[in-house]
ROLO-466878 format. One record per residue (C-alpha): x, z, y. Coordinates in steps of 0.02 Angstrom, whole numbers, plus 50000, padded with zeros to 5 digits. Each point is the difference from the previous one (the first is absolute). Example, Ala and Ser with C-alpha at 12.3 -4.5 7.8 and 13.67 -1.06 7.14 Angstrom:
REM residues 2
<r><X>50615</X><Z>50390</Z><Y>49775</Y></r>
<r><X>50069</X><Z>49967</Z><Y>50172</Y></r>
END
This chain:
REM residues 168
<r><X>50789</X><Z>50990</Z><Y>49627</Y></r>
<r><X>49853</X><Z>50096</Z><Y>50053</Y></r>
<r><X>49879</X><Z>50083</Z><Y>49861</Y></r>
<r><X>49860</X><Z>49866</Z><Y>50082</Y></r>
<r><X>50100</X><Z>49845</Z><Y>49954</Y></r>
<r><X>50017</X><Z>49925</Z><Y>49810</Y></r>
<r><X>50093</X><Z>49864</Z><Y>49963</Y></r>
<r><X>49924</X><Z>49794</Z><Y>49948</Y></r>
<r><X>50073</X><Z>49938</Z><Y>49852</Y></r>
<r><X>50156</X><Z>49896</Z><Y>50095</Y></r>
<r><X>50045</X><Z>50192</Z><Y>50050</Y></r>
<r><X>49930</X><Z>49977</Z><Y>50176</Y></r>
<r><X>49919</X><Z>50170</Z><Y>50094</Y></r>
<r><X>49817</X><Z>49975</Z><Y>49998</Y></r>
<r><X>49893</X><Z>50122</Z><Y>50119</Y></r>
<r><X>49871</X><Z>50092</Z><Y>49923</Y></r>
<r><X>49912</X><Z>50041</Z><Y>50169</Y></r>
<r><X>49880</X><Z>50137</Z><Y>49994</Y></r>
<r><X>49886</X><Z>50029</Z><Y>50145</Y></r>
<r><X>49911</X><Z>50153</Z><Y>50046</Y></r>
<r><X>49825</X><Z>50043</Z><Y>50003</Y></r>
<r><X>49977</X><Z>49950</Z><Y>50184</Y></r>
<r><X>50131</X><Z>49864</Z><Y>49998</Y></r>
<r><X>49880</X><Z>49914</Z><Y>49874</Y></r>
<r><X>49850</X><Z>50032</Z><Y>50110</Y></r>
<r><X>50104</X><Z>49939</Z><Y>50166</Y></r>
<r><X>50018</X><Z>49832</Z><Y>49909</Y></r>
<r><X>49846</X><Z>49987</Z><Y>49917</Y></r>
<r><X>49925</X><Z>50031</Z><Y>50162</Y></r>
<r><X>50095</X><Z>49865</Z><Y>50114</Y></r>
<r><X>49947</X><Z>49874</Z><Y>49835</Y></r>
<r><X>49837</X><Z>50011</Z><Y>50032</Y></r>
<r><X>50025</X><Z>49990</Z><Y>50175</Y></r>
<r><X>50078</X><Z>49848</Z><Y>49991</Y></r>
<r><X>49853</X><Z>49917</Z><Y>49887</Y></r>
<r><X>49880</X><Z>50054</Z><Y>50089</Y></r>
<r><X>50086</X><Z>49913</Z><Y>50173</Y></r>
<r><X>50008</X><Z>49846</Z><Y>49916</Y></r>
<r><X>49879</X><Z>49864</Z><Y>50089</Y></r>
<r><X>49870</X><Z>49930</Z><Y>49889</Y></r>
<r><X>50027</X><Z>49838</Z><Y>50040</Y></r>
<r><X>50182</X><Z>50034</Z><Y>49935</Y></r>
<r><X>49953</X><Z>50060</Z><Y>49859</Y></r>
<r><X>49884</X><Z>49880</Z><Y>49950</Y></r>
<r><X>50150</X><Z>49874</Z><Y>50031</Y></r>
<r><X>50098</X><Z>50083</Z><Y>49869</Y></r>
<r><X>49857</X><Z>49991</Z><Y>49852</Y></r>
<r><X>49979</X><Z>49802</Z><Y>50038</Y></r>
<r><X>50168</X><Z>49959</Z><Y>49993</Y></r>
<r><X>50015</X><Z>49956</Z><Y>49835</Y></r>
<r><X>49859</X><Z>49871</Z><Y>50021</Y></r>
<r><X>50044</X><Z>49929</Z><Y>50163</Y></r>
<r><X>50208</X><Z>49964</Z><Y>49947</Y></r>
<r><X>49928</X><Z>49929</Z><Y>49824</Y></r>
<r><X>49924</X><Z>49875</Z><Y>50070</Y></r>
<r><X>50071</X><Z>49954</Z><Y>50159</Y></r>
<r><X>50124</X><Z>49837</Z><Y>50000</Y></r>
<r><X>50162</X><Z>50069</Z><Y>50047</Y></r>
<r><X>50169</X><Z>50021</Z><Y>49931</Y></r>
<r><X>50032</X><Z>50172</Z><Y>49934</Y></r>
<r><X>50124</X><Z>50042</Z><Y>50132</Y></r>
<r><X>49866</X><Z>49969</Z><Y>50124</Y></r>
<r><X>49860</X><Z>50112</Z><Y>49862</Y></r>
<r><X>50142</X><Z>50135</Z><Y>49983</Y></r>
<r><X>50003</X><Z>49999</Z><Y>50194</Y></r>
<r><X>49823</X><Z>50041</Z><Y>50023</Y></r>
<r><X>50014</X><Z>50140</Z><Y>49883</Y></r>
<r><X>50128</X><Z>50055</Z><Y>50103</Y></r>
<r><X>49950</X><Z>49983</Z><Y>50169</Y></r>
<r><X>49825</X><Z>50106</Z><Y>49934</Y></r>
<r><X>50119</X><Z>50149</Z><Y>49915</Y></r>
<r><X>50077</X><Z>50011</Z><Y>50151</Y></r>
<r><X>49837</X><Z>50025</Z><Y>50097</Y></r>
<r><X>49947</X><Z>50148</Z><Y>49892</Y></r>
<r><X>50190</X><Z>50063</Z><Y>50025</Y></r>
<r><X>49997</X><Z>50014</Z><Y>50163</Y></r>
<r><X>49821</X><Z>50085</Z><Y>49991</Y></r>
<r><X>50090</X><Z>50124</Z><Y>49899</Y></r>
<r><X>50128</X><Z>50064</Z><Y>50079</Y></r>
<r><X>49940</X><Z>50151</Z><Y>50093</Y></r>
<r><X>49979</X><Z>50056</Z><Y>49827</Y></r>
<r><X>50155</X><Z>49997</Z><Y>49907</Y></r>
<r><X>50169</X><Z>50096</Z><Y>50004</Y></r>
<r><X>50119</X><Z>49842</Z><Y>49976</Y></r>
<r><X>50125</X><Z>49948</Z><Y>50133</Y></r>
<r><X>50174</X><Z>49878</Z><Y>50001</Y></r>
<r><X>50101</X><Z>50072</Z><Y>49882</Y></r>
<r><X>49868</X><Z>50098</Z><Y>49898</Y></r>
<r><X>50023</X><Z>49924</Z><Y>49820</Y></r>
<r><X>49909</X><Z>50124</Z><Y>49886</Y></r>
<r><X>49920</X><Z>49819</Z><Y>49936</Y></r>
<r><X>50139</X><Z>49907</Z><Y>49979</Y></r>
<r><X>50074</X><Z>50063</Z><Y>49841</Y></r>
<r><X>49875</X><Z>49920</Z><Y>49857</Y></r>
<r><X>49969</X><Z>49829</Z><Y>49935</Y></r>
<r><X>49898</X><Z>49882</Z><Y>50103</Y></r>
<r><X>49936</X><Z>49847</Z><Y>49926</Y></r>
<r><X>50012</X><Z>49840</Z><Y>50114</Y></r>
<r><X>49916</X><Z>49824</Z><Y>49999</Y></r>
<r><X>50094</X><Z>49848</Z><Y>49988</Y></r>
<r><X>49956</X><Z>49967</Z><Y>50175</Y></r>
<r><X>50060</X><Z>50169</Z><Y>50064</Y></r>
<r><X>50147</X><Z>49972</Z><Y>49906</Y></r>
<r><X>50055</X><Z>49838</Z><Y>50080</Y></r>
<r><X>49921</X><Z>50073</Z><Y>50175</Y></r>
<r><X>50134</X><Z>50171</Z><Y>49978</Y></r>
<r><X>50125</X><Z>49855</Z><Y>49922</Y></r>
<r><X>50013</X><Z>49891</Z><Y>50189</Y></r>
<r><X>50004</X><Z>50156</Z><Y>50109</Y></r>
<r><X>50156</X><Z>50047</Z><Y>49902</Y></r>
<r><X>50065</X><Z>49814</Z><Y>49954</Y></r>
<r><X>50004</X><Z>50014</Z><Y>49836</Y></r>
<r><X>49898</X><Z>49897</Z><Y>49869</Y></r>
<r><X>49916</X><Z>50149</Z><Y>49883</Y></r>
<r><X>50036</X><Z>49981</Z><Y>49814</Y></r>
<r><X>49837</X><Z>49890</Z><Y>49909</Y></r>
<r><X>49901</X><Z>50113</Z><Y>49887</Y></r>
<r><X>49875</X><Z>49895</Z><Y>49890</Y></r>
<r><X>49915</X><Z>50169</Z><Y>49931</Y></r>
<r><X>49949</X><Z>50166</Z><Y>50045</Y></r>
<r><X>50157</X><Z>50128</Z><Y>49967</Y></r>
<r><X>49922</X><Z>50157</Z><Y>49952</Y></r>
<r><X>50083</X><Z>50174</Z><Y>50029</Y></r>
<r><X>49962</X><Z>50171</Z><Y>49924</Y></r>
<r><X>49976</X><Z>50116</Z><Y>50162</Y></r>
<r><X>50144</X><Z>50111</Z><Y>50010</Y></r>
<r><X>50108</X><Z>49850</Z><Y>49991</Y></r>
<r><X>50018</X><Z>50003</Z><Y>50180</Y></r>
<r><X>49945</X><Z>50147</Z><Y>50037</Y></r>
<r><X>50115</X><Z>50090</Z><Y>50130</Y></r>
<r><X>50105</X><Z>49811</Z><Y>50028</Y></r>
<r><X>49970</X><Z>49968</Z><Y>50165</Y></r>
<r><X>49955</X><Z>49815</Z><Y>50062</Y></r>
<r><X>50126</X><Z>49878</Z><Y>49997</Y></r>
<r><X>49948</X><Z>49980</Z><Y>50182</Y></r>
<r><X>50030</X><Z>50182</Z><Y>50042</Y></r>
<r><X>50122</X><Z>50032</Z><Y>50140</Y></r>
<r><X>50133</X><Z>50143</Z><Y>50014</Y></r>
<r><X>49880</X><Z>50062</Z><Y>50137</Y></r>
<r><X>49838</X><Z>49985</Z><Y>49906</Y></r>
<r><X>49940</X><Z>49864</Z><Y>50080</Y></r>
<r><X>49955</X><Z>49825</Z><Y>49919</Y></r>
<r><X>50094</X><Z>49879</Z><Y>50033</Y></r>
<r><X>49872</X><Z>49858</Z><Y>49959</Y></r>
<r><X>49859</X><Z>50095</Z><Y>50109</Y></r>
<r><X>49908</X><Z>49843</Z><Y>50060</Y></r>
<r><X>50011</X><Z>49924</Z><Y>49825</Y></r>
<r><X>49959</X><Z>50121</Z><Y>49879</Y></r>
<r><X>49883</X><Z>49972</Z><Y>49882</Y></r>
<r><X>49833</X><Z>50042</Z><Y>50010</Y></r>
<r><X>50000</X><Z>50167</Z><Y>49894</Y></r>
<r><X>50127</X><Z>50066</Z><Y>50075</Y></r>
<r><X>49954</X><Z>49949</Z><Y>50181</Y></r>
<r><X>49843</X><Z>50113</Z><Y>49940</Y></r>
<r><X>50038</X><Z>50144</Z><Y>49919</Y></r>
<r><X>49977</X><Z>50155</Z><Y>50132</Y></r>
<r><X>50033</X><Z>50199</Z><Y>49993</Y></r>
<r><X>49875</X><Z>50111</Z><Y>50076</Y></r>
<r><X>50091</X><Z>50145</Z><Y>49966</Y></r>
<r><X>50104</X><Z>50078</Z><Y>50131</Y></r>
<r><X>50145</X><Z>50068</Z><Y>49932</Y></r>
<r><X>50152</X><Z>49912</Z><Y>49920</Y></r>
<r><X>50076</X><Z>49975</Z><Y>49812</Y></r>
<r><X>50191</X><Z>50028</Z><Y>50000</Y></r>
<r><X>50080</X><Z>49853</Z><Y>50000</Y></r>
<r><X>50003</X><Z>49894</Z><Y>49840</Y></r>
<r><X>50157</X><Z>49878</Z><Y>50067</Y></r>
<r><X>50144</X><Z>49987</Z><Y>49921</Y></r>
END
């Protein structure tokens, strides 16, 4: 193991990444690039959701679509400025938290019924830290792309270079 990795409790490698100087500015740079070519209207969109999905009549399927269908938007405004590509999975190996909904949605595309949870399970951190997604492909890729939930369909590296793989 390199003198840049530690291991998580469950004795997985965990990358402690450290980015230089200019590496740091590179990505803090393309960040604010990337908020400052979001549309206004678009962004507006994104502070009244809350309001407008608590109160319109709708299932929350059809709610959890609308999210969707808006994250998207401001994803695809995005990517000029971010280093992730198929098979890039630097954000793929911590915990995630998932609605119901998003459960069941992930739970068709695969044909399986997810397990019920009637409470919030709460991890410490490190529990799966360096464990990559259930989801994870041999080649990095997810395997539930279209479905993932929300945070994960989200998260985004602006920095250009690479973590060795976590995967084991």
């Amino acid at each position: 193991m390199s003198s840049d990795a530690a291991r998580s409790s469950k004795g997985a490698p965990v990358t402690n990444e450290v980015l230089t100087a200019e590496q740091l500015q590179s990505a803090s740079a393309r960040r604010s690039a990337f908020l400052a070519a979001i549309p206004e209207p678009m962004l507006n969109a994104e502070d009244e959701l809350p309001a407008v999905v608590a109160v319109i009549h709708a299932s929350t399927r059809s709610k959890l679509h609308r999210v969707y269908r808006l994250a998207d938007e401001i994803s695809r405004t995005r990517e000029p400025f971010v280093a992730c590509a198929k098979g890039c999975s630097s954000c793929c190996h911590m915990n995630v938290s998932i609605t119901t909904a998003e459960a069941d949605r992930m739970g068709r595309s695969i044909g399986r019924q997810p397990t019920a949870v009637h409470r919030s399970i709460h991890h410490q951190p490190e529990h799966f830290a360096g464990q990559p997604c259930t989801f994870l492909g041999p080649d990095g890729a997810c395997s539930v792309y279209a479905d993932r939930p929300l945070y994960a369909a989200h998260m985004r590296r602006t920095s250009r270079i690479r973590p060795p793989a976590t995967r084991i």
